[in-house]
Steps between C-alpha positions, in 0.01 A plus 500: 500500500499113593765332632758461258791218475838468345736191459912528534659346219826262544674861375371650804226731248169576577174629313324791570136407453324734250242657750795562751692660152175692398446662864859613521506615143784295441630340150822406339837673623294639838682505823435318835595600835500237776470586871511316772244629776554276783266150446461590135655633168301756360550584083429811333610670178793712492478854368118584618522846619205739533528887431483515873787232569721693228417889676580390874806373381599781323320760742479618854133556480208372417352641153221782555166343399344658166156488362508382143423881339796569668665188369383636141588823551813456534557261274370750271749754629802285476419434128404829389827623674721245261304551200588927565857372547496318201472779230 
């Protein structure tokens, strides 16, 4: 991405140019969260959380690593186990 620029309104708004929008994934209604980190203010959208963020907040430990048959399998498990329930 090039460098991109934004002008301040007289209502103190601003822009968000569309390749800065498209590379946070950002639209209408989307959150921003300003920090200030020393000699700059760094922006990022609000409410980007990977799997991992989510478990070490909610967890201790780190999550065992799985192959993807095992993935499958018990994905496959967990299914078959609520369709049995379901009768």
């Amino acid at each position: 991405m090039g460098v991109a620029h934004s002008r301040l309104t007289a209502q103190s708004q601003i822009s968000v140019p569309a390749e800065v929008r498209r590379k946070l994934g950002i639209g209408p209604g989307s959150v921003l969260e300003w920090r200030d980190d020393g000699d700059r203010i760094v922006v990022r959208r609000l409410g980007q959380y990977t799997s991992g963020d989510v478990h070490r907040a909610l967890f201790p430990t780190p999550p065992k690593p799985r192959t993807l048959v095992e993935l499958k399998e018990g994905v496959r498990r967990y299914i078959h186990g609520r369709h049995r329930a379901s009768r």
